[in-house]
DRENLUM-455033 format. One record per residue (C-alpha): y negated, x negated, z. Coordinates in steps of 0.5 Angstrom, whole numbers, padded with zeros to 4 digits. Example, Ala and Ser with C-alpha at 12.3 -4.5 7.8 and 13.67 -1.06 7.14 Angstrom:
<rs>
+-------+-------+-------+
!     y !     x !     z !
+-------+-------+-------+
!  0009 ! -0025 !  0016 !
!  0002 ! -0027 !  0014 !
+-------+-------+-------+
</rs>
This chain:
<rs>
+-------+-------+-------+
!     y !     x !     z !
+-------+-------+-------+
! -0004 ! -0058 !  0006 !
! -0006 ! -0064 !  0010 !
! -0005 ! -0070 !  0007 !
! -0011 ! -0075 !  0011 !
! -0011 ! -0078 !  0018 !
! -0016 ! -0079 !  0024 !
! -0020 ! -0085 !  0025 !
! -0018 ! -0084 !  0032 !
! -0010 ! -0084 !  0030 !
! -0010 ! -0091 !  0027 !
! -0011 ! -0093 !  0034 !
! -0006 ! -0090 !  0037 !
! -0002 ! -0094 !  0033 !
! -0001 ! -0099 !  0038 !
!  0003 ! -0105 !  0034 !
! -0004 ! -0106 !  0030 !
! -0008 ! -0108 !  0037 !
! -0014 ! -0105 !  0033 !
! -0020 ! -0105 !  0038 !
! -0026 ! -0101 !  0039 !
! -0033 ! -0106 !  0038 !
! -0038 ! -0099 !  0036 !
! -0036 ! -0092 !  0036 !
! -0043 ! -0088 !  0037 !
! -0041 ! -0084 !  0031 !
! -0036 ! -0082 !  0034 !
! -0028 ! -0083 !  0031 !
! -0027 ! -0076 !  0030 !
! -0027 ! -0079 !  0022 !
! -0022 ! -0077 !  0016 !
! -0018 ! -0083 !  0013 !
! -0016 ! -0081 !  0006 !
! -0014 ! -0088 !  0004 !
! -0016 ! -0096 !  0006 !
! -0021 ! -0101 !  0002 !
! -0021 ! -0108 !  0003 !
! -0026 ! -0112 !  0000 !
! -0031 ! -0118 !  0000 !
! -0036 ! -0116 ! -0004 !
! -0043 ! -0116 ! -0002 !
! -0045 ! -0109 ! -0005 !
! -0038 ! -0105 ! -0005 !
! -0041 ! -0099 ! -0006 !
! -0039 ! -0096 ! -0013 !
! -0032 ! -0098 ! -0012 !
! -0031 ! -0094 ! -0005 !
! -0028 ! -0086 ! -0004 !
! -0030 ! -0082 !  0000 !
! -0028 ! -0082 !  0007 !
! -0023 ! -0089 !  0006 !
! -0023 ! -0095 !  0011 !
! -0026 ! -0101 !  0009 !
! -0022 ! -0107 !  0011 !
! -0026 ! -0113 !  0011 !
! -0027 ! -0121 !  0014 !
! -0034 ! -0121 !  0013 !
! -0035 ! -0127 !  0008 !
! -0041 ! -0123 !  0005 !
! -0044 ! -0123 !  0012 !
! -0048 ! -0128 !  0014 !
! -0054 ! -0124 !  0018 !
! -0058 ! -0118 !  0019 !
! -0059 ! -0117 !  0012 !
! -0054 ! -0117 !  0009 !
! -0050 ! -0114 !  0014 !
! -0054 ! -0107 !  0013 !
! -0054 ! -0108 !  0006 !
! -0047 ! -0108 !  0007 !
! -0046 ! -0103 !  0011 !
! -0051 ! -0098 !  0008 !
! -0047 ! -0098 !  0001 !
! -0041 ! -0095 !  0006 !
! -0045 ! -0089 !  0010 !
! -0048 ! -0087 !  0002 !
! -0040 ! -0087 !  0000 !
! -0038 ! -0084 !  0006 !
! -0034 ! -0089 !  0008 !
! -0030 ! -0087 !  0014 !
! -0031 ! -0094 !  0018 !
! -0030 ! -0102 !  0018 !
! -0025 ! -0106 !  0021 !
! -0026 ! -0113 !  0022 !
! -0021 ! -0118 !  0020 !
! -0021 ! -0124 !  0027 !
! -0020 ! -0130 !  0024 !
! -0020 ! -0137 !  0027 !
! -0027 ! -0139 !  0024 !
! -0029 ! -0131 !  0027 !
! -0025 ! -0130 !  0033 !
! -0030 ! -0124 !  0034 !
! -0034 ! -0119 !  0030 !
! -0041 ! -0123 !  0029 !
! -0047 ! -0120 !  0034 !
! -0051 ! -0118 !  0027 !
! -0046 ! -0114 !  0024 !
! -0045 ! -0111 !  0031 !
! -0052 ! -0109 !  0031 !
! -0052 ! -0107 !  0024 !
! -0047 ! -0102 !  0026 !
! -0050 ! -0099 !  0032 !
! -0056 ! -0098 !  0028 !
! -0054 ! -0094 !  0022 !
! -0047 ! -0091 !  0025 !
! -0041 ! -0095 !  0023 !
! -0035 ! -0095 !  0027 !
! -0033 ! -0102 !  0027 !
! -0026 ! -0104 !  0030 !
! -0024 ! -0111 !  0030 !
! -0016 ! -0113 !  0027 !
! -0013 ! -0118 !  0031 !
! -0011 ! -0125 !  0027 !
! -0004 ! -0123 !  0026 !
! -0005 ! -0118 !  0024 !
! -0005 ! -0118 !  0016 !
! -0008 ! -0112 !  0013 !
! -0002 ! -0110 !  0009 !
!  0000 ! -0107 !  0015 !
! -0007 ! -0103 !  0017 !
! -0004 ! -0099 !  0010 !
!  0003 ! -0099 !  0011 !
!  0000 ! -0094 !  0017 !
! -0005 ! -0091 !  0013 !
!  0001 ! -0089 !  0008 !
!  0006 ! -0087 !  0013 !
!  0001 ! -0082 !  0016 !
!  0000 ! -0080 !  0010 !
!  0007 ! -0078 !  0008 !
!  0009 ! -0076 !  0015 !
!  0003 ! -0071 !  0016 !
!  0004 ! -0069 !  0008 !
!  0012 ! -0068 !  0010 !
!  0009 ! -0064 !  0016 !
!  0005 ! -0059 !  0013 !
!  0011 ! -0059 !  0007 !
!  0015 ! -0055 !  0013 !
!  0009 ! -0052 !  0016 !
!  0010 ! -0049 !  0010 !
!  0017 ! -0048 !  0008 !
!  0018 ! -0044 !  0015 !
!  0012 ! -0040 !  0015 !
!  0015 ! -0038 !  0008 !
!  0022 ! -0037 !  0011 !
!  0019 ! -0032 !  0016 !
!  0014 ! -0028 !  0012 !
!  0021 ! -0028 !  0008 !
!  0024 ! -0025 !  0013 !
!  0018 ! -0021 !  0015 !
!  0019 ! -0017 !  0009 !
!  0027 ! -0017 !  0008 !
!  0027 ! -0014 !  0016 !
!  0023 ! -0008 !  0013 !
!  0017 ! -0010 !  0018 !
!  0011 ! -0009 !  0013 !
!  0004 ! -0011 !  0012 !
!  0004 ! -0011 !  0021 !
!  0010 ! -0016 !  0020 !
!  0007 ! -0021 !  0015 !
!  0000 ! -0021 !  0019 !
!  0004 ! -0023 !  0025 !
!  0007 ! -0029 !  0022 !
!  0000 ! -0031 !  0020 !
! -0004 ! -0030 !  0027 !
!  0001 ! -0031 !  0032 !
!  0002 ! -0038 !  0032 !
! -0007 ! -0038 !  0033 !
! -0007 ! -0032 !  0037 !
! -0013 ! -0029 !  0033 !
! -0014 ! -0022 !  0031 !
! -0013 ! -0020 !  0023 !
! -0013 ! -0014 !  0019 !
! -0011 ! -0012 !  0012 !
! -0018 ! -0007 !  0010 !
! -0018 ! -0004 !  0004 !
! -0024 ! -0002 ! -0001 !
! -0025 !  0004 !  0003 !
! -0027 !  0000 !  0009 !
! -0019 !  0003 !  0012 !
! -0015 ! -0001 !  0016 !
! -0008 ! -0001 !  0013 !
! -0005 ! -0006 !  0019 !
! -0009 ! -0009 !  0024 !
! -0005 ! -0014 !  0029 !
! -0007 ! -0018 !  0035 !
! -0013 ! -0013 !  0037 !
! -0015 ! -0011 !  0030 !
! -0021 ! -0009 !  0028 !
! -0026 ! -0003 !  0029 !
! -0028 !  0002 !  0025 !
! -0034 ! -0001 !  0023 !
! -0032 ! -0007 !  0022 !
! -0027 ! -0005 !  0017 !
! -0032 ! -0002 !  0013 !
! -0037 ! -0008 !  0014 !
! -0031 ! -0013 !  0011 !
! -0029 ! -0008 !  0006 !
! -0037 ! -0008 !  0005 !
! -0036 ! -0016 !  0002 !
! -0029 ! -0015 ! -0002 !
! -0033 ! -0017 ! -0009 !
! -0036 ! -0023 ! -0005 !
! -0031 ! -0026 ! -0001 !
! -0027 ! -0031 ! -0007 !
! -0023 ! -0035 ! -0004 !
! -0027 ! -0034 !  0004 !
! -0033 ! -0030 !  0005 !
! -0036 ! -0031 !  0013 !
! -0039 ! -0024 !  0016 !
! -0041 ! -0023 !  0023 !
! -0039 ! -0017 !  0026 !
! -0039 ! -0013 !  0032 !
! -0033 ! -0017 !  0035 !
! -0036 ! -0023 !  0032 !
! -0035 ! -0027 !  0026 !
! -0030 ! -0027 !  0022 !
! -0028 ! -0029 !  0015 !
! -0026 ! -0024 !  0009 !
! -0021 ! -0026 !  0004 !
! -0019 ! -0022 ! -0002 !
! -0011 ! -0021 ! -0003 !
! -0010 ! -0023 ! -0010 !
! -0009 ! -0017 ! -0015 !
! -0008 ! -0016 ! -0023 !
! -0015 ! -0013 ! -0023 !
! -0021 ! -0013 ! -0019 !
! -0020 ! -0014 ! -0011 !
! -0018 ! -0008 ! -0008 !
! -0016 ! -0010 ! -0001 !
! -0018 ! -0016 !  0004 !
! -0016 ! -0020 !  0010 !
! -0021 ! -0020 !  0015 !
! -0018 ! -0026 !  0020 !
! -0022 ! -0027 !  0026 !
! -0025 ! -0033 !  0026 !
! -0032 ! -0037 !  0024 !
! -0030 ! -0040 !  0017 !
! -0033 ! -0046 !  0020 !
! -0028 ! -0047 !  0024 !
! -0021 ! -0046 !  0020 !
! -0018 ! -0052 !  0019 !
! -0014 ! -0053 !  0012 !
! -0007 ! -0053 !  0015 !
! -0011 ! -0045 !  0017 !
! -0014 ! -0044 !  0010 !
! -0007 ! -0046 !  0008 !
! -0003 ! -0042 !  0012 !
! -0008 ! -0036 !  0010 !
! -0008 ! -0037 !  0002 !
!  0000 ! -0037 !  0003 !
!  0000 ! -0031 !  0007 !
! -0004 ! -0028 !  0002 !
!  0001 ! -0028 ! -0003 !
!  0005 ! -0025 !  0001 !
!  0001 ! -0019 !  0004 !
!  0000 ! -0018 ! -0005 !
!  0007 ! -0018 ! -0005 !
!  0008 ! -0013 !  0000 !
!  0001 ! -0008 ! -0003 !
!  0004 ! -0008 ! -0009 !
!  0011 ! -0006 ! -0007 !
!  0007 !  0001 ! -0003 !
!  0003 !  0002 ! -0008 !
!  0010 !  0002 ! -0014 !
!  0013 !  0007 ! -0008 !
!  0007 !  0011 ! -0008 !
!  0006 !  0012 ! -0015 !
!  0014 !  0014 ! -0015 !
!  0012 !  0018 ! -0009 !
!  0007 !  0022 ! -0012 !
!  0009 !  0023 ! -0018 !
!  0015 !  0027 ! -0015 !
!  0011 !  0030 ! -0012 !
!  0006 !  0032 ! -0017 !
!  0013 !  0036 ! -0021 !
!  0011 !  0041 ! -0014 !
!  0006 !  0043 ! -0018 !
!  0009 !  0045 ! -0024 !
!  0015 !  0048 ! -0019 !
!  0010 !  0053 ! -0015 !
!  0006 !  0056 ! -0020 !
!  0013 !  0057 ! -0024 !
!  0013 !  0062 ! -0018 !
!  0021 !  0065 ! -0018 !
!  0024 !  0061 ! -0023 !
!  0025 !  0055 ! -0019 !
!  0024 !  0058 ! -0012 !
!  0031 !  0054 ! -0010 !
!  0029 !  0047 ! -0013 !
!  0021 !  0048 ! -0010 !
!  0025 !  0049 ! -0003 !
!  0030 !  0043 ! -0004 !
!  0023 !  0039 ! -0007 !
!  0019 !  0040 ! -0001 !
!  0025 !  0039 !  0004 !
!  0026 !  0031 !  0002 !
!  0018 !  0032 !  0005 !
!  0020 !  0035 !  0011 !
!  0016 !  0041 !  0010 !
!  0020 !  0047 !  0012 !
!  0020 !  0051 !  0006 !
!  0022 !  0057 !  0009 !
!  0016 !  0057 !  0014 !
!  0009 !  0059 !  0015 !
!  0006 !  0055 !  0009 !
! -0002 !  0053 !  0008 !
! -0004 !  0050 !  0001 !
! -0010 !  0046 !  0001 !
! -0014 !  0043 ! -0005 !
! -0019 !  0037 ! -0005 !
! -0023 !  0033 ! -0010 !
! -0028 !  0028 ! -0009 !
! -0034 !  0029 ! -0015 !
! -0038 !  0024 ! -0019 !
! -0031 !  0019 ! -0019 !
! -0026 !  0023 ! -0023 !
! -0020 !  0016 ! -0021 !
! -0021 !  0017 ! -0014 !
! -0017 !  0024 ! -0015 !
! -0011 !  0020 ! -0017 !
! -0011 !  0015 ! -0012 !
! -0015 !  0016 ! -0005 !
! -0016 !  0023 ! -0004 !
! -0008 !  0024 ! -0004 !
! -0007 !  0017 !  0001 !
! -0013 !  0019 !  0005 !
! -0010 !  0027 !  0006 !
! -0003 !  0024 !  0008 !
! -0006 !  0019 !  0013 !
! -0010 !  0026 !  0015 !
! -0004 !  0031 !  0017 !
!  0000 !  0025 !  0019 !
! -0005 !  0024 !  0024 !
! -0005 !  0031 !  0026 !
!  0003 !  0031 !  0026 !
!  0004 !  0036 !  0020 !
!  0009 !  0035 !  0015 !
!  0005 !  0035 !  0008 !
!  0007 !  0033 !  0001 !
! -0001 !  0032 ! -0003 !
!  0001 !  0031 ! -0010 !
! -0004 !  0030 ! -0016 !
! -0007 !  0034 ! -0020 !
! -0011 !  0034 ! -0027 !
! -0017 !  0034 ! -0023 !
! -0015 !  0036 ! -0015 !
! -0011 !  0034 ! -0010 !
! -0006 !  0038 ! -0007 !
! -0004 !  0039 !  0000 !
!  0002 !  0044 !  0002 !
!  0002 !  0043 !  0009 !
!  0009 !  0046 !  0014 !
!  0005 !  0050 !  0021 !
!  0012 !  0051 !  0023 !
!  0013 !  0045 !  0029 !
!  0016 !  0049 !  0034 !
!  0012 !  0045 !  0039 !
!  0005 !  0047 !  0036 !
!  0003 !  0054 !  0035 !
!  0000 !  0056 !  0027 !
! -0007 !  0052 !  0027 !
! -0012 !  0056 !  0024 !
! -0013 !  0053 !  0017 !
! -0020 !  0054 !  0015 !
! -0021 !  0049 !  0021 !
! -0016 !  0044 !  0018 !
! -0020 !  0044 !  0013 !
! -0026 !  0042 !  0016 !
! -0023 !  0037 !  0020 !
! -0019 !  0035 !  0013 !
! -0026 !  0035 !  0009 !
! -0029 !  0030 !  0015 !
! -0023 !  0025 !  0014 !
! -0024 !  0025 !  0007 !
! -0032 !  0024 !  0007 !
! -0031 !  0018 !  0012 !
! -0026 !  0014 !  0008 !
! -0030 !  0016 !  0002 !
! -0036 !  0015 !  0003 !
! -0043 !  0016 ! -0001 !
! -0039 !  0022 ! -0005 !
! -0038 !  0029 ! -0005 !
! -0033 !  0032 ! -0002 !
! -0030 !  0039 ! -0003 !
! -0024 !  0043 ! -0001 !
! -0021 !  0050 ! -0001 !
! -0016 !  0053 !  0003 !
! -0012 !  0060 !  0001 !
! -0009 !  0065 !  0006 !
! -0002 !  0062 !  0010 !
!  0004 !  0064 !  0005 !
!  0011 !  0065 !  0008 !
!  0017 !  0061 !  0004 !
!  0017 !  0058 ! -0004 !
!  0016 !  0065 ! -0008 !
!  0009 !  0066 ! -0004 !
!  0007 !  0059 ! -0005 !
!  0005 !  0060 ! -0013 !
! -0001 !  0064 ! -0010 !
! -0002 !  0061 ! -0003 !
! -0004 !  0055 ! -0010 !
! -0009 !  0060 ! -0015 !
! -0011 !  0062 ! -0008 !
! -0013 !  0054 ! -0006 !
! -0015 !  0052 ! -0013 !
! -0021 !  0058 ! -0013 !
! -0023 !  0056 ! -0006 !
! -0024 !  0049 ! -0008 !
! -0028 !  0053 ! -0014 !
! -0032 !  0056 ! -0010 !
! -0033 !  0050 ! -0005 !
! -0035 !  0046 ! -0011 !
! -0041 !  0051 ! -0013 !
! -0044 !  0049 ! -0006 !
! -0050 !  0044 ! -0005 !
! -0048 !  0038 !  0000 !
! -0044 !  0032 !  0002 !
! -0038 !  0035 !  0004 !
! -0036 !  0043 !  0003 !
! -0031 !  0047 !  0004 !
! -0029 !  0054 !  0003 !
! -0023 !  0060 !  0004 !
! -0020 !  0064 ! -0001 !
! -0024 !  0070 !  0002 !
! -0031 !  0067 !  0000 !
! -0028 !  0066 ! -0007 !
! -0027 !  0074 ! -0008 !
! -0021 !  0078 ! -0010 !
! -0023 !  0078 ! -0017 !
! -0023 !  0071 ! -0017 !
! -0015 !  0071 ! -0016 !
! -0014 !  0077 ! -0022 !
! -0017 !  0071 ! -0027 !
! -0013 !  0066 ! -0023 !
! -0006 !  0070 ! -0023 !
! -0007 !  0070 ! -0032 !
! -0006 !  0064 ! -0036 !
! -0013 !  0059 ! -0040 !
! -0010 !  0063 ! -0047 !
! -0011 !  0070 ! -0043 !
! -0017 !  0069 ! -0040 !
! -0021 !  0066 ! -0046 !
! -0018 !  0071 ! -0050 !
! -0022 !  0076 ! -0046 !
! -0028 !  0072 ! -0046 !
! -0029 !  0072 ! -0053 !
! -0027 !  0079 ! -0054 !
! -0032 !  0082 ! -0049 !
! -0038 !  0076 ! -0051 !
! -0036 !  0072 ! -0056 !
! -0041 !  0076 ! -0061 !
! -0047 !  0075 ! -0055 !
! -0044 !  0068 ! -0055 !
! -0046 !  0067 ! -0061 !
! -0052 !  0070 ! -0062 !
! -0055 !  0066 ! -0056 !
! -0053 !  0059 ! -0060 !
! -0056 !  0062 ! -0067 !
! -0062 !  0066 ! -0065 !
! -0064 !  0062 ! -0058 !
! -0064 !  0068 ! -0054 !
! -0062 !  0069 ! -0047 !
! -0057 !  0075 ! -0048 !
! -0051 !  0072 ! -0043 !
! -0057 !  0069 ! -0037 !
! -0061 !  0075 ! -0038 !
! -0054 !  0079 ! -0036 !
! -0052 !  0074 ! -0030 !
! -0059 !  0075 ! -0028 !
! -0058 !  0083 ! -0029 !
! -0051 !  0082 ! -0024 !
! -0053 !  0076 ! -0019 !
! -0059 !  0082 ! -0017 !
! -0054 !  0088 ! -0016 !
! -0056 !  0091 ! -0023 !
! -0063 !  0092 ! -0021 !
! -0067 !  0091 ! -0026 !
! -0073 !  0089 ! -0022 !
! -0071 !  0084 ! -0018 !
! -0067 !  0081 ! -0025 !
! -0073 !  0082 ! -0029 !
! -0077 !  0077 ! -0023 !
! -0072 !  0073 ! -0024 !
! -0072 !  0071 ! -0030 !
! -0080 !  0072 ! -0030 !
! -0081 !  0076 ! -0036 !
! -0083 !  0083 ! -0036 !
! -0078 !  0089 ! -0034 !
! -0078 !  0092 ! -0041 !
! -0076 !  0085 ! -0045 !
! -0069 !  0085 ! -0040 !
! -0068 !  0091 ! -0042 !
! -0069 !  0090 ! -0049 !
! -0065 !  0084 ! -0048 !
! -0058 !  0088 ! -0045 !
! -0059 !  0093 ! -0050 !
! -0057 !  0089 ! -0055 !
! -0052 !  0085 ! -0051 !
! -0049 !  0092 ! -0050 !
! -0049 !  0093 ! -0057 !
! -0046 !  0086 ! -0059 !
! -0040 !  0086 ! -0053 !
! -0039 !  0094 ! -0055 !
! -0040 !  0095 ! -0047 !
! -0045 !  0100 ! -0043 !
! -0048 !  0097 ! -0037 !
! -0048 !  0105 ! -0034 !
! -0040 !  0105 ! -0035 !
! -0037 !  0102 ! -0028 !
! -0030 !  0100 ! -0033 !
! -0034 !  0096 ! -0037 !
! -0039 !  0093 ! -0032 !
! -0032 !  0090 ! -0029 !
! -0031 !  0087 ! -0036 !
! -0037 !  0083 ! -0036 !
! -0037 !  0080 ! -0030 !
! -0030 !  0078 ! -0031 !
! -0032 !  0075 ! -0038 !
! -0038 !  0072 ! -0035 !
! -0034 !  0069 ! -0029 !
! -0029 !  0066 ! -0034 !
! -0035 !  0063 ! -0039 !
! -0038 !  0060 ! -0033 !
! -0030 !  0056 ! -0031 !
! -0030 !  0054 ! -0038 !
! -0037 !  0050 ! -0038 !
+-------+-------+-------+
</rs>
């Protein structure tokens, strides 16, 4: 808020007859208050930026008026005014000099003038500004208000605050996305270079970005900073009547994050019951249609299921991931709902839209996969599609289907990684049709006796055994690959026979193994 005046707007008062002697400084200087005084060397009782008042009784010569004047400029005092008087109808040659030496704007006071009245300006001004600034900020408060109550939004909000400066502002979040941009925005890097100070901005941190600088705020939170204002304009330039119109909308803009973020977590915790309904499969086949109805999925339509997880960040699942992947089939202009998993997201995507034929999905899903490394960036990316499935019955596959995929993908070494069911195998959908209890109880009944001897004898019975079947049951290239000798893998699967009640001749009990193997493998 403002609450000072200018050195060149106290001589706009004309009722002072205030007149200019120096002005190489300049009279671009604040006035905060107005300090008469006589003493020679006032320099401890003198403010920053106050007017001292004087008639000059100390200024006898050149000495003593740059001792004078040397006090005011280390106190950053903002000017001298000189009262006239009858003895001095002018202001001394000595002081006149001595201002233009050491850069003191000297103004003259008329005789008439008492001095009380150069402070009743200073205080009117003051309380007019301060009265301004009051209704500044009322009004904005009024529109930002309104902004909020018409439905407008985070666009509506940043309007209210760039419009009366017509500079571009945008709201980023820690991913570096631009959640509202007005007044020309900001492009994609310079979203993410903004986000890219979010720990550091404080109260306004400047950045130069491509379109120029600029200045980063971070929106008030409960916890660390998640999202921040990019306002464009040097910091140096924002005035306080600005910083005070940008703190004000801060809170407003807090208000409104906070809002889309109670809407979503209601949101995907409605959605998140659709994972339950899916894989309840008929039972609640009706509730599923409705559910994916308020949507606006076609839940009688051509259906594709997407999982995605980000690795090495367990808490992006529940947050970003499901708000990037709705970002994403919003852009391609397909209803979808992303609920939340325990450890994945996700999406149930309608390719149903009259106007658009059925898009191949494994190439949504690499287009999916780009989006979310994009807003993600620095970690690894993963997503598995199943087969395009037809109506809620269907869907429970189409979601085991997804979920072995994204398992799949999830072995493969890169950044980003995608795969389709077909890839995964068919025996992975056998595994995914039972239950966890069923499976682990079929795992431990096959090797749970070569499980245990591994852990108490060190041996490689289940390696030796995955080598043995990654190797088309050759037992050369198993034995080259564990780099032991022929005869000790044998001895080794001899045993695991022995233990798991399983011959590695029989095709039947071969199957077992690798079923068991797979499921000890999903466990770890």
């Amino acid at each position: 808020m403002i609450t000072h005046m200018m050195l060149r707007q106290l001589l706009d008062r004309a009722e002072l007859g205030l007149r200019v002697v120096v002005s190489t400084a300049g009279l671009d200087r604040e006035i905060r208050w107005v300090h008469p005084t006589e003493l020679p060397d006032p320099g401890r009782y003198l403010g920053q930026s106050e007017l001292v008042l004087t008639n000059g009784l100390w200024c006898t010569d050149l000495a003593s008026a740059e001792v004078f004047l040397a006090r005011l400029v280390d106190a950053g005092a903002a000017g001298l005014v000189f009262g006239l008087t009858e003895q001095t109808p002018a202001a001394p040659a000595h002081l006149v000099t001595a201002c233009e030496r050491l850069g003191v704007p000297l103004l003259t006071l008329p005789i008439e003038i008492p001095f009380t009245s150069v402070t009743q300006a200073v205080a009117t001004a003051k309380a007019e500004l301060r009265q301004r600034a009051l209704l500044d900020v009322v009004t904005r408060g009024n529109a930002l208000a309104a902004a909020v109550a018409a439905g407008a939004g985070l666009d509506g909000v940043l309007t209210v605050l760039a419009r009366g400066r017509r500079v571009p502002v945008a709201l980023v979040d820690r991913q570096g996305q631009r959640l509202s941009a007005v007044f020309g925005g900001l492009s994609e890097s310079d979203a993410r270079a903004g986000a890219a100070v979010l720990d550091e901005v404080g109260t306004g941190r400047p950045v130069t970005l491509e379109s120029g600088p600029a200045t980063v705020f971070a929106v008030p939170d409960v916890g660390p900073p998640e999202f921040a204002v990019v306002y464009g304009s040097a910091e140096t330039d924002i005035d306080e009547a600005e910083r005070a119109a940008i703190e004000q909308t801060l809170l407003f803009v807090s208000v409104e994050v906070a809002r889309r973020r109670a809407a979503r977590a209601i949101e995907l915790r409605f959605a998140g019951e659709i994972i339950d309904m899916a894989l309840s499969g008929h039972r609640r086949a009706e509730e599923l249609r409705g559910r994916l109805r308020s949507f606006g999925v076609d839940a009688d339509g051509p259906l594709a299921v997407f999982a995605m997880t980000v690795h090495d960040v367990e808490s992006v699942v529940d947050t970003a991931v499901p708000t990037v992947a709705t970002d994403f089939f919003t852009r391609e202009g397909r209803p979808a709902v992303v609920p939340a998993g325990s450890s994945d997201a996700i999406a149930i995507v309608g390719l149903s839209a009259a106007s658009d034929p059925v898009t191949d999905p494994p190439a949504l899903a690499h287009r999916l996969a780009e989006a979310l490394a994009g807003r993600l960036a620095g970690r690894r990316v993963a997503v598995g599609v199943g087969r395009v499935v037809d109506g809620p019955t269907a869907l429970r596959r189409g979601l085991l289907e997804a979920r072995e995929a994204l398992r799949t993908a999830g072995m493969r070494r890169g950044p980003v990684a995608v795969a389709t069911f077909a890839e995964a195998g068919s025996h992975r959908l056998l595994l995914a049709l039972l239950d966890a209890d069923t499976r682990r109880d079929f795992a431990d009944a096959v090797l749970g006796r070569v499980r245990e001897h591994d852990r108490h004898h060190r041996s490689d019975l289940m390696r030796s055994l995955a080598a043995y079947l990654d190797n088309g049951a050759s037992w050369s290239r198993a034995a080259a690959h564990l780099h032991v000798h022929v005869n000790t893998l044998r001895n080794r699967l001899t045993k695991l026979e022995e233990l798991a009640g399983r011959d590695l001749q029989c095709s039947g009990d071969l199957v077992d193994l690798h079923l068991a193997l797979q499921i000890e493998h999903d466990a770890r």
